[in-house]
N, CA, C and O of each residue as an XYZ file, in Angstrom:
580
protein
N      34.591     34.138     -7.852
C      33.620     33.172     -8.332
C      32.224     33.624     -7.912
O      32.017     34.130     -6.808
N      31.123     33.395     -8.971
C      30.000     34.165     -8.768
C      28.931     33.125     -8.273
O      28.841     32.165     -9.039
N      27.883     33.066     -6.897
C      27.649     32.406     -6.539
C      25.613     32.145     -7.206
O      24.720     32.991     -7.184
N      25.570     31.272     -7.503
C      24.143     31.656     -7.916
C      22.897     30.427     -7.346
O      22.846     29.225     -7.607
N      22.048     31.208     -6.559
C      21.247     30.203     -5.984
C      19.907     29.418     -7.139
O      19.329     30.136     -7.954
N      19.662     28.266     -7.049
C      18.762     27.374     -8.088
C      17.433     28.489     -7.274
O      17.433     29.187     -6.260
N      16.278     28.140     -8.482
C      14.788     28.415     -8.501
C      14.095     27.683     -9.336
O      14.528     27.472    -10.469
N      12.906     27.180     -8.912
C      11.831     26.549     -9.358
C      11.237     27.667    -10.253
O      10.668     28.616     -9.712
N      11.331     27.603    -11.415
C      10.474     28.467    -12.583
C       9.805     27.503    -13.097
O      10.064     26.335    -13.384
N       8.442     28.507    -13.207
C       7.060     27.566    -13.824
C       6.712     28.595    -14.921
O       6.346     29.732    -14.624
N       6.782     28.352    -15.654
C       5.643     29.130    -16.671
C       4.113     28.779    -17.248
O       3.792     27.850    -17.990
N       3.403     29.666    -16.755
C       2.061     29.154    -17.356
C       1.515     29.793    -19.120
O       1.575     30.845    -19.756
N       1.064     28.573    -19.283
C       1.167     29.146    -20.866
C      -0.694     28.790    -21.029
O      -1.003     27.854    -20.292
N      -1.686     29.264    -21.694
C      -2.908     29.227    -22.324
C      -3.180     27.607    -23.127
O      -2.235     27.150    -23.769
N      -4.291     26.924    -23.059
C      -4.370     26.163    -24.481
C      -4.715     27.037    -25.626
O      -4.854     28.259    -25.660
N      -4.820     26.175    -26.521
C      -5.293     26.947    -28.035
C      -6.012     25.686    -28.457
O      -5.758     24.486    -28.562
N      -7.213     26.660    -28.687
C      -8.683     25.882    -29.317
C      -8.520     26.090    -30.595
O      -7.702     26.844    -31.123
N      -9.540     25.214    -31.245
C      -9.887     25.556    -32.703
C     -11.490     26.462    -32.261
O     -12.318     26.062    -31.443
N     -11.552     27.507    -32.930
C     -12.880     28.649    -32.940
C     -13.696     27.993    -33.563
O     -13.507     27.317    -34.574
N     -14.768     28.189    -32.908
C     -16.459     28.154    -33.447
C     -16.494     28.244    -34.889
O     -16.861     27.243    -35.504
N     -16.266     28.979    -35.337
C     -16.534     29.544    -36.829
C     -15.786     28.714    -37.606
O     -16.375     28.278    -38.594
N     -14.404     28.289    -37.411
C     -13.717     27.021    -38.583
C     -14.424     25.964    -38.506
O     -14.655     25.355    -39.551
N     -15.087     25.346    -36.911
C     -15.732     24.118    -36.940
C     -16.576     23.969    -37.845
O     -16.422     23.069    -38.671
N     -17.485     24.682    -37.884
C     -18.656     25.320    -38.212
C     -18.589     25.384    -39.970
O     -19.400     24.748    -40.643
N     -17.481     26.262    -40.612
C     -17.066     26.396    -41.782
C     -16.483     25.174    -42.233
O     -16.499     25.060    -43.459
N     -15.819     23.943    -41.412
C     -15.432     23.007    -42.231
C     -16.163     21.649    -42.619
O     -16.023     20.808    -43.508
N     -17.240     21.882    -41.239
C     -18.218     21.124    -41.270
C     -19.056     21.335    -41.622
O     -20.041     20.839    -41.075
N     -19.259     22.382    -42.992
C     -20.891     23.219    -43.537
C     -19.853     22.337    -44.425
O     -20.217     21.170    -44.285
N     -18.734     22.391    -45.266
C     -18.632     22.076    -46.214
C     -18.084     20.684    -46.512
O     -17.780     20.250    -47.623
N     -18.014     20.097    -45.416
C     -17.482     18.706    -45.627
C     -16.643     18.239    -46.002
O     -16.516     17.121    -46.502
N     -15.580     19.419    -45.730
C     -14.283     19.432    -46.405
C     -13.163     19.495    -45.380
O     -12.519     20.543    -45.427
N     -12.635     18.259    -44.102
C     -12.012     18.964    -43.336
C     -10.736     19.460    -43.553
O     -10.348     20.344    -42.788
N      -9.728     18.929    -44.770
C      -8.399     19.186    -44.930
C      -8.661     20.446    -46.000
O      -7.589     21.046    -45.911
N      -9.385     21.107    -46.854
C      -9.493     22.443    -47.864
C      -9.122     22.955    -47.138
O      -7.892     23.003    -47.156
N      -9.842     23.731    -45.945
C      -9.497     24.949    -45.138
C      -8.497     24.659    -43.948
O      -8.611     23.618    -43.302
N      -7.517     25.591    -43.667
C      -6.710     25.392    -42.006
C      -7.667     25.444    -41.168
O      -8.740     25.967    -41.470
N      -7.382     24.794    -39.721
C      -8.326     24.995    -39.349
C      -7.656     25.863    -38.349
O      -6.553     25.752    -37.814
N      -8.892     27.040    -38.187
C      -8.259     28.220    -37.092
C      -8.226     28.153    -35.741
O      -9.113     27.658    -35.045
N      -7.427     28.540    -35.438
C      -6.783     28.381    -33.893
C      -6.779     29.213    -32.858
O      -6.142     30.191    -33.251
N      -7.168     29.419    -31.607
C      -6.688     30.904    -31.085
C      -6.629     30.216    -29.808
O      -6.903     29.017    -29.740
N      -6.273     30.925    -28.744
C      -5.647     30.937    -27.300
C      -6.876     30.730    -26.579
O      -7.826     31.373    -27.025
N      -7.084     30.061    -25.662
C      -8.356     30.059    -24.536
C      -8.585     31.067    -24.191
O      -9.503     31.762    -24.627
N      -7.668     31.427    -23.184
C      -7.664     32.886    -22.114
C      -6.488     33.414    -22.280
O      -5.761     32.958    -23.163
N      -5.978     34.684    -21.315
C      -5.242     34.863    -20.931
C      -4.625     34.613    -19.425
O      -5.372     34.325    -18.490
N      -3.460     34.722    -19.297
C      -2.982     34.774    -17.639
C      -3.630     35.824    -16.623
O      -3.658     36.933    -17.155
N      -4.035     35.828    -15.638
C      -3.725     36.591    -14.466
C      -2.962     36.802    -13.502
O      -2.279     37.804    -13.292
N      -3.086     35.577    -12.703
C      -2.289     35.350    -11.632
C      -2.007     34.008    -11.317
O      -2.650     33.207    -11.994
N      -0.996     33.377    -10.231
C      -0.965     31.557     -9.876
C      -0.688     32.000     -8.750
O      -0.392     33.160     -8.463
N      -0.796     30.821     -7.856
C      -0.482     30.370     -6.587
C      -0.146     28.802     -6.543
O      -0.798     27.859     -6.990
N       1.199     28.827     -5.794
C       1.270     27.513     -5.356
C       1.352     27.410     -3.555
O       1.958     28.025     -2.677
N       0.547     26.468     -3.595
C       0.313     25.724     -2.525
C       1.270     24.431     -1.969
O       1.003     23.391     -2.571
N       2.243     24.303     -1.024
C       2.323     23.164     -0.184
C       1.720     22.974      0.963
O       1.891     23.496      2.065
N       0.715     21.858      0.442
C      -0.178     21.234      1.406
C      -1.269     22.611      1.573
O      -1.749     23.138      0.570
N      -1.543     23.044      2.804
C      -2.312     24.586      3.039
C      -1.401     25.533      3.213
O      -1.934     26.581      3.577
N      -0.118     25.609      3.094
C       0.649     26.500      3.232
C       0.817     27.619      2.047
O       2.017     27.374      1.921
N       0.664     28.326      1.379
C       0.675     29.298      0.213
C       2.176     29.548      0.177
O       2.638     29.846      1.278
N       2.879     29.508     -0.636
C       4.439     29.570     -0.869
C       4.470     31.045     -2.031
O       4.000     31.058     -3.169
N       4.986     31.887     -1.504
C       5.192     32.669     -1.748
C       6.154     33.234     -2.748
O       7.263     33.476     -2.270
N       5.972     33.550     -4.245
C       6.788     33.731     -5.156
C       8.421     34.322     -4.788
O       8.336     34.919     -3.715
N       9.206     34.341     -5.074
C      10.689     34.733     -5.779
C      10.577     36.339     -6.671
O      11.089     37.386     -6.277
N       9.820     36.170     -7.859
C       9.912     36.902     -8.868
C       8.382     36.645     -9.534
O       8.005     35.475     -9.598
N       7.475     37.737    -10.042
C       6.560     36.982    -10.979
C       6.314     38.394    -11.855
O       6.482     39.610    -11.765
N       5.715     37.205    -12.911
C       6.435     38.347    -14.231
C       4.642     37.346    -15.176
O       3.968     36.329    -15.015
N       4.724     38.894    -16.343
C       3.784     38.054    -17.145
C       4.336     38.180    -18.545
O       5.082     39.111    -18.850
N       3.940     37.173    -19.456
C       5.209     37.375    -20.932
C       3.777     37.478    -22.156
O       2.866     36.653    -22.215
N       3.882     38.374    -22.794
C       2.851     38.555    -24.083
C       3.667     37.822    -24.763
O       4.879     37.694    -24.583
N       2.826     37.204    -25.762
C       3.486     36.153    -26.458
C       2.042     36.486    -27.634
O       0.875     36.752    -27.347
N       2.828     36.311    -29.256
C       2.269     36.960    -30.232
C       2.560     35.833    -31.184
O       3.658     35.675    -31.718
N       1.481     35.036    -31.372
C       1.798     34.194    -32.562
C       1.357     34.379    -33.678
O       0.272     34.956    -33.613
N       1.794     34.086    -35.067
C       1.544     34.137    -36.525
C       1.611     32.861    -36.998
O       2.820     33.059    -37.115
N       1.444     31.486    -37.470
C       2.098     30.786    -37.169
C       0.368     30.137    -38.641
O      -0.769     29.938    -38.213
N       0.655     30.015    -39.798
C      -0.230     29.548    -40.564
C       0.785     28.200    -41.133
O       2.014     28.273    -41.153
N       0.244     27.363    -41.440
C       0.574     25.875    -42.435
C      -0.674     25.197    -43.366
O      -1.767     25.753    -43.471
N      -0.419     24.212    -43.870
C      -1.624     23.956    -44.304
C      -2.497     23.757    -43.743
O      -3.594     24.243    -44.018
N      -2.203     22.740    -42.487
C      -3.425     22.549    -41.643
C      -4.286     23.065    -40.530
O      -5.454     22.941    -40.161
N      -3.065     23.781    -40.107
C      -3.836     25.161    -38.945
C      -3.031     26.201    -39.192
O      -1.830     26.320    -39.434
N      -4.462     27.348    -39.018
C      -3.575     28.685    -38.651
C      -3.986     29.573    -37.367
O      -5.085     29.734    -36.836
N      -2.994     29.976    -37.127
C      -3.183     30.444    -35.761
C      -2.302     31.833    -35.719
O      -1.120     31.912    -36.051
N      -3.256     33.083    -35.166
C      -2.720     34.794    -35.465
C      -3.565     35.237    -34.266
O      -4.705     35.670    -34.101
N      -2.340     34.894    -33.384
C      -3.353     35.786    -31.999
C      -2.404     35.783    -30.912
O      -1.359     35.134    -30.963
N      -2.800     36.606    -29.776
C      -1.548     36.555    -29.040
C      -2.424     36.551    -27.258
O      -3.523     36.990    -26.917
N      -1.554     35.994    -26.633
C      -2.209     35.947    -24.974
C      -0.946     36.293    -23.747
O       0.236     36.051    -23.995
N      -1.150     36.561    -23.144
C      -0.752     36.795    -21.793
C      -0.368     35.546    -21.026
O      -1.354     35.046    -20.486
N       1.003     34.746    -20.765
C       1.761     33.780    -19.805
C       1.846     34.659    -18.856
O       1.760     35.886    -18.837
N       2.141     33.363    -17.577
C       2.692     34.287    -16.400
C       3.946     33.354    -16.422
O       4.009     32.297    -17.050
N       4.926     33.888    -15.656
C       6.512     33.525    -15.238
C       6.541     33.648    -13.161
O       6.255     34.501    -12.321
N       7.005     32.395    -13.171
C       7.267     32.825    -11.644
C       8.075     32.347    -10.809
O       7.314     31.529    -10.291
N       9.085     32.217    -10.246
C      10.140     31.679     -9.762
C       9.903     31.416     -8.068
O       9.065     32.144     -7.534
N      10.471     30.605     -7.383
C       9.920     30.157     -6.036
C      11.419     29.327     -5.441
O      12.208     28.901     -6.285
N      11.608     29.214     -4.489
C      12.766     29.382     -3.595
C      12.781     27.474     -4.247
O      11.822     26.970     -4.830
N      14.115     26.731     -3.934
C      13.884     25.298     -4.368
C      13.490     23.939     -3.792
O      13.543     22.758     -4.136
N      12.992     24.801     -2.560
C      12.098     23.970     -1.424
C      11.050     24.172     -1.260
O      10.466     23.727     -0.272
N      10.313     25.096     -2.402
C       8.732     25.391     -2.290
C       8.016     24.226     -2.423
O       6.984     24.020     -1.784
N       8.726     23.064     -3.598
C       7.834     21.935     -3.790
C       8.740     20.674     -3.281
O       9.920     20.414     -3.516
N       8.023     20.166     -2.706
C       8.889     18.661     -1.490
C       7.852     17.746     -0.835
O       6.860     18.033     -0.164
N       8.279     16.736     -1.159
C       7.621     15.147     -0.353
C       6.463     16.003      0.912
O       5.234     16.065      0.933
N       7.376     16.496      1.736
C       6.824     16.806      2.532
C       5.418     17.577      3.008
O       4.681     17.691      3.987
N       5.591     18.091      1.422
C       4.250     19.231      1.298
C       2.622     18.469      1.976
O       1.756     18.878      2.749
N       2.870     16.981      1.061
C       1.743     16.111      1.162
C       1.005     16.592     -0.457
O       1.593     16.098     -1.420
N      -0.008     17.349     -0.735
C      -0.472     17.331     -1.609
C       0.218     19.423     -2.424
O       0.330     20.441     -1.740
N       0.370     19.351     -3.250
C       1.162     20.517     -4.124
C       0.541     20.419     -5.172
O       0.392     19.529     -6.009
N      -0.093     22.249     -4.940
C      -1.342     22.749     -5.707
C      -1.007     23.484     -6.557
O      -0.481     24.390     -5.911
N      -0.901     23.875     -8.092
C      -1.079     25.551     -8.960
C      -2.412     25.694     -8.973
O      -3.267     24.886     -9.335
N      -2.499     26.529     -8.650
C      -4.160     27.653     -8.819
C      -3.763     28.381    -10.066
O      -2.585     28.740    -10.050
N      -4.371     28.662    -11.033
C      -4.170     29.770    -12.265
C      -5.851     30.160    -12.455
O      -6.954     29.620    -12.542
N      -5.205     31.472    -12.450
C      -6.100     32.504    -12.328
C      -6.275     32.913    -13.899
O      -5.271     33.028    -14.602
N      -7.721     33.151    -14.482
C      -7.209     33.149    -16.367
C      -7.714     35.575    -16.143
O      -7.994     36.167    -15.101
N      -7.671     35.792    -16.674
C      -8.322     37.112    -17.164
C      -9.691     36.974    -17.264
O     -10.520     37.465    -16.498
N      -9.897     36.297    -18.222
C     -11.092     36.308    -18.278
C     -12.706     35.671    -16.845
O     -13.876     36.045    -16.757
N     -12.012     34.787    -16.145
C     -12.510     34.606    -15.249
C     -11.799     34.870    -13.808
O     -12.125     34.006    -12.995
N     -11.002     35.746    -13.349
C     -10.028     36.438    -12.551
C     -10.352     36.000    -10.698
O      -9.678     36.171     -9.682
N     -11.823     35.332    -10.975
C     -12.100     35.189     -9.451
C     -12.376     33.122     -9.385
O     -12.712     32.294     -8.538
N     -12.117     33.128    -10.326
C     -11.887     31.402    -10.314
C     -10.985     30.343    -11.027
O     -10.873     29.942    -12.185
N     -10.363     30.053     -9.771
C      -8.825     29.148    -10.302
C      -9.145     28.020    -11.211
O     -10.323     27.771    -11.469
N      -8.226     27.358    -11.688
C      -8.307     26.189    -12.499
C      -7.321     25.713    -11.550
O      -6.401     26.516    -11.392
N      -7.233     24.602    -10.841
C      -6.272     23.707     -9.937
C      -5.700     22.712    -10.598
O      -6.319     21.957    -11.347
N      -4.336     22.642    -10.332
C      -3.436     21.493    -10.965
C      -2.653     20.947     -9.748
O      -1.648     21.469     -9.263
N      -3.295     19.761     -9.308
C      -2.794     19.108     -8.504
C      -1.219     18.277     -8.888
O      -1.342     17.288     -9.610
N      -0.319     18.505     -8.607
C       0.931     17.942     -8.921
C       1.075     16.465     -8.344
O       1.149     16.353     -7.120
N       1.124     15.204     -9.226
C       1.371     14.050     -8.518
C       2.885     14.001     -7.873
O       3.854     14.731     -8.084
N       2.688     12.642     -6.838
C       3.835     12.467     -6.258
C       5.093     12.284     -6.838
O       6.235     12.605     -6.509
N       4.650     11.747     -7.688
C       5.871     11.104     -8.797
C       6.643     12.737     -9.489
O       7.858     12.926     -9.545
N       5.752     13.574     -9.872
C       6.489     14.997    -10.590
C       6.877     15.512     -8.995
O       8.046     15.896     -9.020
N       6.287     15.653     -7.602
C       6.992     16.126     -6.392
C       8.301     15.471     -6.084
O       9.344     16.040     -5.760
N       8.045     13.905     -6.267
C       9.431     13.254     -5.568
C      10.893     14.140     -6.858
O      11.981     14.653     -6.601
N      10.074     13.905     -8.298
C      11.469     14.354     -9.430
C      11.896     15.699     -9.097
O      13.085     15.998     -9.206
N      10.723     16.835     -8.557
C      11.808     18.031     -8.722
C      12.144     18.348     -7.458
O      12.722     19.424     -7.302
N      11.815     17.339     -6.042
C      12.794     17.472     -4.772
C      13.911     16.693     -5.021
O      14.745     16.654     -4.117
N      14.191     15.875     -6.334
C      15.767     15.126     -6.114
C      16.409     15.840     -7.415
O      17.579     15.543     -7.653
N      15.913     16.540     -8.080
C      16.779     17.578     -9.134
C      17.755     18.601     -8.063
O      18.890     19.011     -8.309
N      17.056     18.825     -7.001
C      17.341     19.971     -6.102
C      18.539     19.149     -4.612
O      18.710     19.454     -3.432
N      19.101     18.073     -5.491
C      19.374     17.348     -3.900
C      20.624     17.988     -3.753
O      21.061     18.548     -2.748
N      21.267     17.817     -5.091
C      23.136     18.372     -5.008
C      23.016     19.826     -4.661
O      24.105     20.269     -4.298
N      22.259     20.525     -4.653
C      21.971     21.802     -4.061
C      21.817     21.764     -2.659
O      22.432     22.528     -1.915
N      20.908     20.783     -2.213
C      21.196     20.693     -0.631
C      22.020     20.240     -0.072
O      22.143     20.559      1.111
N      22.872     19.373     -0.622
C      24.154     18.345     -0.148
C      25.241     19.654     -0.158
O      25.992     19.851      0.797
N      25.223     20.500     -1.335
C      26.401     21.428     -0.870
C      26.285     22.136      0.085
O      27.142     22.084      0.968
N      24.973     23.175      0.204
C      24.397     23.662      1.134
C      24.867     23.396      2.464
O      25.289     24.284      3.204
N      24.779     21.789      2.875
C      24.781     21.138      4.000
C      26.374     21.023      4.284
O      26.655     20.848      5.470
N      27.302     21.084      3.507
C      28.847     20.877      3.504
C      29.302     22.352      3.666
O      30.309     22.586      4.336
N      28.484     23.525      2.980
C      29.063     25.018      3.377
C      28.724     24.988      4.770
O      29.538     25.362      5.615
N      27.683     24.606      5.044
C      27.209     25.631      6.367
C      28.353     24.684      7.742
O      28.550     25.069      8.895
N      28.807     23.659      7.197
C      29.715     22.568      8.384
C      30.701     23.786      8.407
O      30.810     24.418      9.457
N      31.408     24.140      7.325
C      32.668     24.863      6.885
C      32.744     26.313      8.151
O      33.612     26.831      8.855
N      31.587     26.465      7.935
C      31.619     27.804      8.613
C      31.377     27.867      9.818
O      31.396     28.953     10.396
């Protein structure tokens, strides 16, 4: 039997704006449904950090995923592609205990200044009790032995 330990995977993904130039083009013509309106990615990824409390928790695995969209309809089109990051973290990185639990994301384009996403209590308390039957077994192997 193959034993496999849980991980906290986060993926960070870009917004997608509508560009200068559709605003611009749909509002010269006063026409907002004629044209799609065009779409593209903010930034790209660099790097994240999560934080419990001041403690820096230290990734598992981190990975970055190009991601290439084509993706036209009537009402938006969107043909551009950006840089996610992927990152996996042990399943006690995020817990009650932390007190306050930080993502820092780092974009490319601005590489020396985070965007902070403070995690409320309510998303800390849900993914320390997703992780409980993981500690309850945990706590019943280690009696065993």
């Amino acid at each position: 039997m193959a034993e496999y330990t849980p991980v906290i995977a986060i993926r960070a993904t870009s917004k997608v704006r509508e560009t200068t130039g559709s605003i611009l083009g749909r509002a010269l013509t006063g026409c907002t449904f004629c044209e799609p309106s065009r779409l593209k990615f903010k930034t790209d990824f660099n790097k994240m950090r999560l934080r419990c409390g001041e403690k820096e928790i230290q990734p598992i695995q981190t990975g970055k995923i190009e991601e290439v969209v084509d993706n036209s309809g009537r009402f938006t089109k969107i043909t551009n592609s950006t840089t996610e990051g992927f990152y996996s973290y042990p399943p006690d990185a995020i817990s009650p205990s932390c007190g306050q639990v930080v993502l820092e994301l780092y974009s490319s384009k601005d590489p020396d200044k985070a965007t902070v996403k403070a995690l409320d209590a309510k998303t800390v308390e849900r993914i320390w009790s997703d992780f409980e039957p993981y500690r309850k077994a945990q706590a019943a192997a280690s009696k065993v032995e």
